[in-house]
TORZABA-575270 format. One line per 5 residues: number of its first residue (from 1); their letters; for each residue x, y, z of N, C-alpha, C. Coordinates in steps of 0.05 Angstrom, whole numbers, plus 5000, padded with zeros to 4 digits. Atoms other than C-alpha are relative to their C-alpha. Example, Ala and Ser with C-alpha at 12.3 -4.5 7.8 and 13.67 -1.06 7.14 Angstrom:
2
1> as> 5018,4976,5000,5246,4910,5156,5018,5024,5000; 4984,4976,4999,5273,4979,5143,4985,5022,5014 $
//
This chain:
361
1> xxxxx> 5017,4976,5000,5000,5000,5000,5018,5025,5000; 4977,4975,5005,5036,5064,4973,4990,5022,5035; 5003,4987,4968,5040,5117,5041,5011,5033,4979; 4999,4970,5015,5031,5190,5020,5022,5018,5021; 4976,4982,4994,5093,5238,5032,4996,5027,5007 $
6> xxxxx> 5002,4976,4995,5062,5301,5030,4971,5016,5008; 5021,4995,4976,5011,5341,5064,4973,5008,4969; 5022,5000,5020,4942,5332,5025,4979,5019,5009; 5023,4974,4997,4892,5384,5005,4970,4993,5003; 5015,5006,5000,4827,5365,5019,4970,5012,5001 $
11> xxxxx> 5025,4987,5009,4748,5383,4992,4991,5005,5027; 5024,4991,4982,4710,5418,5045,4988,4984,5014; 5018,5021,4996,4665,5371,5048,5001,4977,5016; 4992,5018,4977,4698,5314,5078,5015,5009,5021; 4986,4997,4974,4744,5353,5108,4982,5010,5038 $
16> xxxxx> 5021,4994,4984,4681,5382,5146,5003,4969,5027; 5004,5029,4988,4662,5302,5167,5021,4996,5012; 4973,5009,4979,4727,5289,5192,5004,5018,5020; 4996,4978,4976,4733,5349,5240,4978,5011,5016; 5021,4996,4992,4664,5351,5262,4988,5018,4992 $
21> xxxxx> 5020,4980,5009,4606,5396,5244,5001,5023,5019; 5001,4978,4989,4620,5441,5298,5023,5017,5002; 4978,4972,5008,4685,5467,5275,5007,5009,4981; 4994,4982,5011,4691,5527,5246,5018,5011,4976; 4984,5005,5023,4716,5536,5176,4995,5040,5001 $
26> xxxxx> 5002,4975,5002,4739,5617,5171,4998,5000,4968; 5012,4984,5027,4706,5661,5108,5035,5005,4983; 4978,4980,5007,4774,5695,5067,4979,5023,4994; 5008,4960,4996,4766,5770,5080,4987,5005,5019; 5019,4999,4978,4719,5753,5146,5024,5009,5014 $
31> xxxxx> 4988,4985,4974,4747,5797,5210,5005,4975,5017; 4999,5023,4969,4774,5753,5267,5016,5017,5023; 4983,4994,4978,4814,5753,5332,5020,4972,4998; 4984,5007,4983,4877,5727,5346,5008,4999,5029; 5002,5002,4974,4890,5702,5415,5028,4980,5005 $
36> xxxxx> 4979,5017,5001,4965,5682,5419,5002,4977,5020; 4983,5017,4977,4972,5652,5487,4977,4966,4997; 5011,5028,5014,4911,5602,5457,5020,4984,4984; 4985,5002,5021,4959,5593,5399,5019,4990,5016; 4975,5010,4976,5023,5576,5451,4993,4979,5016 $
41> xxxxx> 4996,5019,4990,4995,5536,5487,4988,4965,4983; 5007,5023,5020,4975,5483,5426,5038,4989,4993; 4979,5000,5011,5051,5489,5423,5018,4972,5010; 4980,5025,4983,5111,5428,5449,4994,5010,5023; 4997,4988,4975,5106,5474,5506,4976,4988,5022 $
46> xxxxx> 5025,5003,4989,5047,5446,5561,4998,5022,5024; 4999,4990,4967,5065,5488,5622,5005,5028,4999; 4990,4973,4998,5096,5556,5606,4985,5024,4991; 5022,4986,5007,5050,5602,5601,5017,5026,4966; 4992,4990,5028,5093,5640,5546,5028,5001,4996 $
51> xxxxx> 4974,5006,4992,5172,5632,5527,5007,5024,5005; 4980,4985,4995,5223,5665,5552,5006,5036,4976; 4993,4986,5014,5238,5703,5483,4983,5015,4982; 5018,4986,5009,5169,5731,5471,5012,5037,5008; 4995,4979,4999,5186,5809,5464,4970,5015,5023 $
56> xxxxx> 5019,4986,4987,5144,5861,5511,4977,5004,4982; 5021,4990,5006,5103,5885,5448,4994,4979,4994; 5017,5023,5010,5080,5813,5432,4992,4998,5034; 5009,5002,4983,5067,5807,5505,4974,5027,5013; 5026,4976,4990,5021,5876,5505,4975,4998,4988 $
61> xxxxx> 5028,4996,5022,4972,5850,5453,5001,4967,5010; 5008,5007,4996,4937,5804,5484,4970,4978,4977; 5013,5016,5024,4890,5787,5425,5007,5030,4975; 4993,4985,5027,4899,5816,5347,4985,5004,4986; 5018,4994,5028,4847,5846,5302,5007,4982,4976 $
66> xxxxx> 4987,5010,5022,4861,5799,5235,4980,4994,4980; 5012,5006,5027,4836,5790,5169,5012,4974,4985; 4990,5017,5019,4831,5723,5129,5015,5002,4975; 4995,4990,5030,4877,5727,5069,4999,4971,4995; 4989,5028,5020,4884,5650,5054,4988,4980,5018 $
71> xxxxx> 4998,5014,4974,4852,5591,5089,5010,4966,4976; 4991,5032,5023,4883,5509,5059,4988,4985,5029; 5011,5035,4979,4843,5447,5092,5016,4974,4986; 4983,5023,5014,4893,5395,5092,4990,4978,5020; 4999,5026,4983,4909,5323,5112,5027,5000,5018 $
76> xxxxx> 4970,5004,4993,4970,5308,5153,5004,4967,4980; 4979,5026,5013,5020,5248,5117,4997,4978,5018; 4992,5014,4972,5030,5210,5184,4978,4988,5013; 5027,5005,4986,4963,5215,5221,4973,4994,4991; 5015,5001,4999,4918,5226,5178,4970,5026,5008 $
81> xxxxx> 5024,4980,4991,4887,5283,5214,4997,5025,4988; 5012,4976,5014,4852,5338,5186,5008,5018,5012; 4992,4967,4990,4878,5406,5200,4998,5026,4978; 5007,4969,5025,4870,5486,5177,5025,5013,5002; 4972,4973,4994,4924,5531,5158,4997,5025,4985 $
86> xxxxx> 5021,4973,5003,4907,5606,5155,5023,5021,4996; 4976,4978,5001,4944,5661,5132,4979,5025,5004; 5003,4979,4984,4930,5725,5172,5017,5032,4991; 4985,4961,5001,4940,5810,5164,4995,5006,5019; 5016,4976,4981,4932,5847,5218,4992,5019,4995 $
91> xxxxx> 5007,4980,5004,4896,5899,5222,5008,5025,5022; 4994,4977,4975,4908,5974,5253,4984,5005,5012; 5023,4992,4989,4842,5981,5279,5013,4984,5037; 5003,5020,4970,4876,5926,5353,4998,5016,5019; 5011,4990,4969,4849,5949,5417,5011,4983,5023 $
96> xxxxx> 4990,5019,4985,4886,5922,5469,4994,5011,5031; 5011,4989,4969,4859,5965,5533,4962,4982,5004; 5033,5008,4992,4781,5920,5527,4985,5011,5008; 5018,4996,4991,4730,5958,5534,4980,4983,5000; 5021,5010,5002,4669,5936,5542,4987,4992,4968 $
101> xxxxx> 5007,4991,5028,4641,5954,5476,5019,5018,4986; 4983,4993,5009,4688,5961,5427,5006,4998,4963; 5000,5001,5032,4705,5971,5342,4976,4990,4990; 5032,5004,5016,4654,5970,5294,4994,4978,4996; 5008,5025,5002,4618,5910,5277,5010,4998,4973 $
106> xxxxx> 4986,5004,5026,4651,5869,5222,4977,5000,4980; 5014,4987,5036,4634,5891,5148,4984,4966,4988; 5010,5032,5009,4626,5805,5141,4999,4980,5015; 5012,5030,4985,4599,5744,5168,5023,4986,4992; 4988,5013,5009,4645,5699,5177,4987,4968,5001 $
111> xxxxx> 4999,5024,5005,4631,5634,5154,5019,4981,4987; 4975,5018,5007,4669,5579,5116,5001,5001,4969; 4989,4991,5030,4710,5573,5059,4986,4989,4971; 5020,5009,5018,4663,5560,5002,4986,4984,4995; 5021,5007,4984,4606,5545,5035,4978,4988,4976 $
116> xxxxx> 5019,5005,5025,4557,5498,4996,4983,4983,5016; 5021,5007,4990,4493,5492,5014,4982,4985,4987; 5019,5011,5023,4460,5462,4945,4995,4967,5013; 5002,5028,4994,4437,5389,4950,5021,4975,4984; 4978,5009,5021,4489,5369,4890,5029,4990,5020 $
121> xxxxx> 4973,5003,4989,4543,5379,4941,5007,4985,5035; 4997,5013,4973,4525,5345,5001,5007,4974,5006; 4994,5027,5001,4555,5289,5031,4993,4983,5028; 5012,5020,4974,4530,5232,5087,5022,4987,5023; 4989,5015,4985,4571,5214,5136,4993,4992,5029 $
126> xxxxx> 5003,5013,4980,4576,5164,5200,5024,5001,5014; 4983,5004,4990,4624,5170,5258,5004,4975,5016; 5005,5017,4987,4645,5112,5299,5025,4997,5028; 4978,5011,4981,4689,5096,5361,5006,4980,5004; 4989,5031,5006,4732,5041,5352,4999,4985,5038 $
131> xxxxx> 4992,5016,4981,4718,4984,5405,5034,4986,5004; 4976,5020,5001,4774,4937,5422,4994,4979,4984; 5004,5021,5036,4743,4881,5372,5017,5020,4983; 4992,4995,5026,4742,4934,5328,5031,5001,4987; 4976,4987,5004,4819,4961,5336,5017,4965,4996 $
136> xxxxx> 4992,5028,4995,4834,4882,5343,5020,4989,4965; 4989,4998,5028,4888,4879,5283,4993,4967,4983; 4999,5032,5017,4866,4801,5273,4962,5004,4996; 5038,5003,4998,4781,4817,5272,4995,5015,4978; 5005,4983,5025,4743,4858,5240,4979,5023,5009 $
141> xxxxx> 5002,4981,4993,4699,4916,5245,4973,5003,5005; 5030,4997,5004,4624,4920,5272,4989,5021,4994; 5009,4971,5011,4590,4964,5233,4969,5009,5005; 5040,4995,4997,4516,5008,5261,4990,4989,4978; 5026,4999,5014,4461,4989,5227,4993,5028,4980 $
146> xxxxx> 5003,4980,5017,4448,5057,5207,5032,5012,4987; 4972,5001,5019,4524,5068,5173,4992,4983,4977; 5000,5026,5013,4508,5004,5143,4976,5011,4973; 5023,4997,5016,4437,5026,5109,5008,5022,4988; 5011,4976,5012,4451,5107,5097,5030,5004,4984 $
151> xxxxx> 4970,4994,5029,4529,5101,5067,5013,4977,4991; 4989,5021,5028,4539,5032,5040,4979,4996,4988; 5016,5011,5019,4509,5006,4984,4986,4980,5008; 5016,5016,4992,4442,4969,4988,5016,4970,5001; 4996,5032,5015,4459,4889,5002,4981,4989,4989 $
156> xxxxx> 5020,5007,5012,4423,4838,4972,4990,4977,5020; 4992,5016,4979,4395,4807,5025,4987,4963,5002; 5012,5030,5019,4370,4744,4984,5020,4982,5001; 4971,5019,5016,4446,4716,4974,4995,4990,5037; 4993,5010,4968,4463,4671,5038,5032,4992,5004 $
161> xxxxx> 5005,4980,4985,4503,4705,5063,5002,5030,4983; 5005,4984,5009,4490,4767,5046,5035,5020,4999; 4965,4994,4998,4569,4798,5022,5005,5022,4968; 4977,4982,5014,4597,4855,4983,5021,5017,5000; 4972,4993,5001,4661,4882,4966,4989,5035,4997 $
166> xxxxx> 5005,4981,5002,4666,4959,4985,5030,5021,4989; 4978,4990,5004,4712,5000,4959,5000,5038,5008; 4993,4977,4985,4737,5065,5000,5011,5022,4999; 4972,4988,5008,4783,5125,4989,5003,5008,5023; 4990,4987,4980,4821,5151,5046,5002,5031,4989 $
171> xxxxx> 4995,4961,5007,4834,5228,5051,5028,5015,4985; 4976,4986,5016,4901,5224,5014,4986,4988,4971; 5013,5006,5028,4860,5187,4952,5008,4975,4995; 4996,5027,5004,4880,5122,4962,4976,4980,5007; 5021,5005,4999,4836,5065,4957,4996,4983,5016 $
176> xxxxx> 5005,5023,4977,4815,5013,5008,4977,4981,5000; 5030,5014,5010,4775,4948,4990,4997,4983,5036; 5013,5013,4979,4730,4925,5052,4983,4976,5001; 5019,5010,5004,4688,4858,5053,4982,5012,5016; 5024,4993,4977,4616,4883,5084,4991,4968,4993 $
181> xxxxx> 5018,5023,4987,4582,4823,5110,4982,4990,5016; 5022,4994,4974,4517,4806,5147,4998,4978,5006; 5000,5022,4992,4520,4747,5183,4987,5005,5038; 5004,5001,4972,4517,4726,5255,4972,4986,5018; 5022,5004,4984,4468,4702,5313,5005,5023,5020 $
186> xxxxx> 5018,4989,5027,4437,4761,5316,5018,5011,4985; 4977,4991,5027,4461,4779,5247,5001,5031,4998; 4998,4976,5006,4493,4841,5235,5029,5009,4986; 4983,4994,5020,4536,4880,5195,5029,4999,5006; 4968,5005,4987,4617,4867,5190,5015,5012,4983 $
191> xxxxx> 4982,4993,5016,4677,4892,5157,5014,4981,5003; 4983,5021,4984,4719,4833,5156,5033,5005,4979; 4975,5002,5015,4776,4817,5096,5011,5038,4995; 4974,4972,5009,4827,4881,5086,4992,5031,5023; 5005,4983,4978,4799,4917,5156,5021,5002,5012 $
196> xxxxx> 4980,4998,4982,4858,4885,5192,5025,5014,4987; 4978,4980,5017,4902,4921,5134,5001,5024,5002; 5005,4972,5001,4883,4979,5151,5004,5013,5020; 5000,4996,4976,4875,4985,5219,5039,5000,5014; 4971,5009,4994,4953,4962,5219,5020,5029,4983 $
201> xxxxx> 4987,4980,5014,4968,5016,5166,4996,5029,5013; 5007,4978,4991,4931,5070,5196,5008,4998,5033; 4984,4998,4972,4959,5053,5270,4977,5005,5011; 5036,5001,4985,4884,5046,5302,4999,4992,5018; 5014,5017,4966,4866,5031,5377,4981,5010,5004 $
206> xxxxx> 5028,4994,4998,4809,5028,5403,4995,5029,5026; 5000,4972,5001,4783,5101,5425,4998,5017,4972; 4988,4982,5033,4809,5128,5350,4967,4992,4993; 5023,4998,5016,4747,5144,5305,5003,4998,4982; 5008,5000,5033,4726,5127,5232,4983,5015,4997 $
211> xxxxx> 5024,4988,5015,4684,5168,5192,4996,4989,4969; 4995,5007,5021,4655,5137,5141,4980,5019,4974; 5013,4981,5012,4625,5182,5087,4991,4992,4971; 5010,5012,5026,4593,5177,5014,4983,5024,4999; 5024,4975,5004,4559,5236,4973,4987,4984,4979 $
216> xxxxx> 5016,5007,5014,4507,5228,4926,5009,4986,4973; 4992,5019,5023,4543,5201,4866,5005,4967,5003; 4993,5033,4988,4553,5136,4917,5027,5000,5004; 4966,5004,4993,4633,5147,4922,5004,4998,5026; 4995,4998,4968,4654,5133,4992,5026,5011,5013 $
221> xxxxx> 4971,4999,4980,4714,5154,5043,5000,5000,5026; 4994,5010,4973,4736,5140,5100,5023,5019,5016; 4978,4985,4994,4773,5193,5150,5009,4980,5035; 4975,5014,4972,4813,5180,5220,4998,5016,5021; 4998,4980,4985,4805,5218,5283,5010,4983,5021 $
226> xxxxx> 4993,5012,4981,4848,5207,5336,5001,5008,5031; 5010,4997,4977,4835,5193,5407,5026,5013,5013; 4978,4995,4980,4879,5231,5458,5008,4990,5023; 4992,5011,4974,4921,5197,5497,5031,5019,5015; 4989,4991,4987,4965,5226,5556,5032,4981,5004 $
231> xxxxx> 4973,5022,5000,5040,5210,5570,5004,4984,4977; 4991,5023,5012,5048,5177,5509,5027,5018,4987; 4972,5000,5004,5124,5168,5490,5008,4996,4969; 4989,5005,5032,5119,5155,5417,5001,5033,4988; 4991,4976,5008,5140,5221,5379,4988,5011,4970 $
236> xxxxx> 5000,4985,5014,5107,5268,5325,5003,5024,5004; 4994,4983,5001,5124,5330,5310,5004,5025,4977; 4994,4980,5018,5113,5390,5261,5012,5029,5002; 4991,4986,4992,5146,5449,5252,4982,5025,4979; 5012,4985,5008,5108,5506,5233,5009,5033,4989 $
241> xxxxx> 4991,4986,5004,5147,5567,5197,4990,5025,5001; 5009,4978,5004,5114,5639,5202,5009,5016,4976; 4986,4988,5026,5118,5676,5130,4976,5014,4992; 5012,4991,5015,5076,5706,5088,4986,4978,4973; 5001,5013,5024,5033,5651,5058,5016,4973,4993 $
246> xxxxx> 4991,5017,5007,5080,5601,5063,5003,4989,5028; 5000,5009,4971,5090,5545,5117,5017,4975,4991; 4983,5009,4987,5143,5497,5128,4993,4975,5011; 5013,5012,4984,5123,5431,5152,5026,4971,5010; 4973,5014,5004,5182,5378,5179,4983,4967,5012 $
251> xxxxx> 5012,5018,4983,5151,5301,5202,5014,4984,5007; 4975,5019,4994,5187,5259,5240,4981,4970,5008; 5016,5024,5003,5166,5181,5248,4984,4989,5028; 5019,5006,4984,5105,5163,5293,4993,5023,5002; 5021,4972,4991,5057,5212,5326,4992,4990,5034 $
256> xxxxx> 5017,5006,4971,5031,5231,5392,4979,5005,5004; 5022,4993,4986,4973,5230,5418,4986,5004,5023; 5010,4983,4975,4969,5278,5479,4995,5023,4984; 5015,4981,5008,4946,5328,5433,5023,5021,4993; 4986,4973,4998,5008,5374,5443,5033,4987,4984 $
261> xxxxx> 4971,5000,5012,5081,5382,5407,4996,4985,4968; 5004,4998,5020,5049,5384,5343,5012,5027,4979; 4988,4988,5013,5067,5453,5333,5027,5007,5028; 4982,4987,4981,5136,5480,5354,5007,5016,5018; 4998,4976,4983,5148,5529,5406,5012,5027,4990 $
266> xxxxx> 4977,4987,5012,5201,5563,5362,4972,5016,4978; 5022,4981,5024,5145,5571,5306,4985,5017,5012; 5021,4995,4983,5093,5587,5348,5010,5035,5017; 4997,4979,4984,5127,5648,5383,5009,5016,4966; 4987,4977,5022,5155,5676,5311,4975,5010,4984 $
271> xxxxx> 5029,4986,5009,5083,5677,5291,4990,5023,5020; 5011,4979,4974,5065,5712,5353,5013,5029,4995; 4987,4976,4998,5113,5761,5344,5002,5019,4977; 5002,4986,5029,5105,5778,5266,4969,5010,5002; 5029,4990,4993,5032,5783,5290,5003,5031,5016 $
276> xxxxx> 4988,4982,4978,5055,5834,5344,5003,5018,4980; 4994,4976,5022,5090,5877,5287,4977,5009,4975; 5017,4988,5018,5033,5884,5241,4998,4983,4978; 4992,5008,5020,5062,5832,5193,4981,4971,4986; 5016,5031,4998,5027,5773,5163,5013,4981,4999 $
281> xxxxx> 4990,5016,4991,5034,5711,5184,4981,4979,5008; 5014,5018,4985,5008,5646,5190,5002,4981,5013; 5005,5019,4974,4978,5592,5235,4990,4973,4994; 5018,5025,5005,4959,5519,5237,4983,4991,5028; 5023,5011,4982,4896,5495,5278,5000,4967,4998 $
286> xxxxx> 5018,5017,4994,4881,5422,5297,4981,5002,5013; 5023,5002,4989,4813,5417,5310,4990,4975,5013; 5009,5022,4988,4782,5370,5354,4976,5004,5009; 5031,4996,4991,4705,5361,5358,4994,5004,5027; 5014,4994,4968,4673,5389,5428,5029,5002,5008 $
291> xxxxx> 4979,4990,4986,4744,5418,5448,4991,5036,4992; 4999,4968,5004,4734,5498,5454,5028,5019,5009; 4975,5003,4988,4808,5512,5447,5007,5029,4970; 4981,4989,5013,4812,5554,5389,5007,5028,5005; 4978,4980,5005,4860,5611,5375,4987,5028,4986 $
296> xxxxx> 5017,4979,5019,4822,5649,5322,4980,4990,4998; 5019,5007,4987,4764,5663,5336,4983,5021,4982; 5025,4981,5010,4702,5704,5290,5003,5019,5017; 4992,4963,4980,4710,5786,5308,4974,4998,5011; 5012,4993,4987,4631,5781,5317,4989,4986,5032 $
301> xxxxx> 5012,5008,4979,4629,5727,5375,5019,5007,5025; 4973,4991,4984,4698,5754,5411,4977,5031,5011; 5009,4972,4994,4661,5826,5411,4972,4995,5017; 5020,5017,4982,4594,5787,5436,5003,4997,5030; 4987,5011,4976,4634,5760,5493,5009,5024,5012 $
306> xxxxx> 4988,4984,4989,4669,5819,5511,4969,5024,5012; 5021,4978,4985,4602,5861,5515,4981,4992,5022; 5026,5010,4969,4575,5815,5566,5007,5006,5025; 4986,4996,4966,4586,5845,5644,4990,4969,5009; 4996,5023,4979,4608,5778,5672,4997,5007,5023 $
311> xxxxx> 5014,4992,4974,4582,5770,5744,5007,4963,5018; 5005,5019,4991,4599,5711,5790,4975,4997,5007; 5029,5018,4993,4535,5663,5800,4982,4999,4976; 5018,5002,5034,4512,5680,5723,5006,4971,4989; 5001,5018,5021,4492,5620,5688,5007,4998,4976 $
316> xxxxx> 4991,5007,5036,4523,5595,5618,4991,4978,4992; 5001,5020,5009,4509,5544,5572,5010,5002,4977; 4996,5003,5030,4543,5519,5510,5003,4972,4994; 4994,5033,5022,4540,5460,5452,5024,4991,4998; 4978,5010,5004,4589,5409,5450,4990,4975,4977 $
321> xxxxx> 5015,5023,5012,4586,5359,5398,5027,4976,5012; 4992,5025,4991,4595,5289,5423,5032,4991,4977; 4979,5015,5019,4663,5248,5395,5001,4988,4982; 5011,5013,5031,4625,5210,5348,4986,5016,4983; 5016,4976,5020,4596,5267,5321,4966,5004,4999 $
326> xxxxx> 5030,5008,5010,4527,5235,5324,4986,5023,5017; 5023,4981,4984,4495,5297,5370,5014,5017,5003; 4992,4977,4988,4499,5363,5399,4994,4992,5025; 5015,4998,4962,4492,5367,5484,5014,5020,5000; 4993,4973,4991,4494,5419,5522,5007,4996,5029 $
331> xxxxx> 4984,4992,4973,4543,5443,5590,4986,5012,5007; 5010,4978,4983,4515,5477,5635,5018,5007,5022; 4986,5004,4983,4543,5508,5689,4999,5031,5018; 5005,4981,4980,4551,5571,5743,5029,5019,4997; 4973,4985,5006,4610,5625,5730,5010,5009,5035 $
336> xxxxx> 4991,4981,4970,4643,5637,5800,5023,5007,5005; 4978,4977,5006,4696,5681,5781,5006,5002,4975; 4993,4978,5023,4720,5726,5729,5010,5017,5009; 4980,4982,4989,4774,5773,5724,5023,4995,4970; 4966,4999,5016,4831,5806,5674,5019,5007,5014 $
341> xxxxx> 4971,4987,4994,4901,5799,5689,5006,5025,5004; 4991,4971,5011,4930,5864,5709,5025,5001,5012; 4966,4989,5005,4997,5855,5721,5012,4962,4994; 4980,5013,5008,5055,5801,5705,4992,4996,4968; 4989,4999,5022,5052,5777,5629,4967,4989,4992 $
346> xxxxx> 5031,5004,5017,4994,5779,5580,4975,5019,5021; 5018,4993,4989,4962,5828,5621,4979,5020,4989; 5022,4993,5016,4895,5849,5610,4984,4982,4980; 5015,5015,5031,4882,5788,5568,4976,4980,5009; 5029,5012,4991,4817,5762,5563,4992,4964,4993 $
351> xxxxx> 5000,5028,4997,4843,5687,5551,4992,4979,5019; 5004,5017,4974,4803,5640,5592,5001,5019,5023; 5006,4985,4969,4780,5696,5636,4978,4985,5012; 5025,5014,4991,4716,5651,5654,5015,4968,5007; 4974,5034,4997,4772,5591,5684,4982,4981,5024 $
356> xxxxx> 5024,5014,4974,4724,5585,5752,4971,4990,4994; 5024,5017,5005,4663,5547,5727,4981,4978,5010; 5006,5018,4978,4626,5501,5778,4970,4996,4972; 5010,5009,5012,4584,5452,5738,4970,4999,5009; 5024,5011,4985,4510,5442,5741,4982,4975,4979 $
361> x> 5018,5013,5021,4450,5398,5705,4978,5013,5004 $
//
């Protein structure tokens, strides 16, 4: 099975399915915010609240007015995982004292990068969380019922046993043949011959998610989301260059999955700091469904947030979508404290000013 070398571009569409429906694909030319010390701490770094060799004026701007100039939805080589990379202007309009109410409301909605709403362009997808059968490199793969009916092809359920060959593309465009199979006491659906090939290629335990997808022409694919695990000792690592438009990417063999030392610390602060000067410069996001982690963030829900007088004992609620993607739920919970920094570093910044949150139902 050939193994793709370089970092793949990928349609909207799936890339959507693979990163869940609830993250955020930025407009080009929509207003945002930058919020470095979000951005830093996605970095190798887990603990330091910012390095050493951040300059004072990257440490006085706390978040950055920015304009989309470029957004690329790729694949990674290695993992598999879907990620965004965004090239950023600043703008002169940054406000870094927070008022309350503050700069005009943006000229554009931001939404995502060519947004298609027609029925031509839609595509079906099923998430799943791999059991231990499933991740089981000698088994095979139990597949819902509803996966089975709304993105494979009808069986025929007259043959005994009822068996066809599916054929897959992964997110770099390679293809992957699956037996589906309905068997069993009670019978139900299986992935059996060239599952364990896959699962061995793609480096799958159980936790990790499939998505399996298919748009209306019937073509199918299959993406990869992976579960985070803590302490783990196996090693990936990208390196993320700050430029104008251009990015840099270095991979070294295996991956981790604690989520962090994906991007460099080194990158990560030279973005910060070309951001700081006015300069453009971009960023890469991994997204992770029902994580509320990002960096850049839409100018009109940052300005939203900011006009609200926070109050310990005020009630919040927000959507998370589940890991398999299959729902939205909702947090609830009680704010009992709030407060901006006003002195040592990043002060004044309104990162995770809402940190005290006491849970309710």
């Amino acid at each position: 099975m050939p193994q793709p070398t370089e970092l793949s571009r990928v349609d909207q569409r799936i890339w959507r399915a693979c990163a869940g429906s609830s993250v955020q694909i930025p407009t080009v030319n929509s207003r945002v915010y930058y919020f470095p010390q979000g951005h830093l701490e996605q970095s190798s770094s887990s603990t330091a609240p910012h390095p050493p060799s951040l300059s004072n004026l990257a440490l006085s701007k706390p978040l950055i007015s920015c304009q989309i100039s470029a957004v690329d939805l790729l694949a990674d080589p290695v993992t598999d995982e879907v990620f965004i990379r965004l090239l950023l202007l600043p703008l002169n309009n940054n406000s870094c004292n927070l008022p309350l109410s503050f700069l005009e409301p943006s000229r554009r909605e931001g939404g995502g990068v060519n947004e298609v709403d027609d029925d031509e362009n839609k595509i079906l997808s099923f998430a799943k969380i791999l059991t231990p059968s499933d991740a089981n490199n000698g088994g095979g793969f139990s597949v819902p019922r509803f996966c089975a009916d709304s993105i494979f092809p009808p069986l025929n359920y007259q043959a005994e046993p009822p068996v066809q060959t599916l054929t897959v593309t992964d997110i770099h465009g390679i293809c992957w043949d699956f037996r589906h199979i309905y068997r069993g006491t009670p019978r139900r659906h299986l992935l059996t011959t060239g599952w364990s090939k896959f699962v061995n290629n793609k480096k799958l335990i159980a936790g990790d998610s499939v998505v399996f997808m298919r748009n209306l022409k019937g073509e199918m694919f299959i993406g990869v989301r992976r579960a985070v695990r803590l302490n783990n000792s196996a090693r990936w690592r990208e390196q993320v260059v700050g430029g104008c438009g251009e990015s840099k990417v270095k991979v070294e063999e295996g991956f981790s999955r604690s989520g962090r030392g994906r991007l460099s610390q080194e990158a990560v602060a030279e973005a910060v700091e070309m951001a700081a000067k006015g300069l453009p410069f971009d960023v890469v996001y991994y997204p992770r469904a029902g994580w509320y982690s990002d960096f850049v963030v839409r100018a009109e829900a940052v300005e939203a947030a900011l006009g609200v007088f926070w109050t310990a004992g005020m009630r919040v609620k927000m959507a998370m979508e589940t890991e398999d993607s299959s729902r939205m739920t909702w947090f609830q919970g009680t704010v009992s404290g709030t407060g901006l920094p006003d002195s040592g570093a990043w002060r004044g910044s309104p990162w995770r000013m809402l940190q005290r949150l006491s849970s309710w139902k």
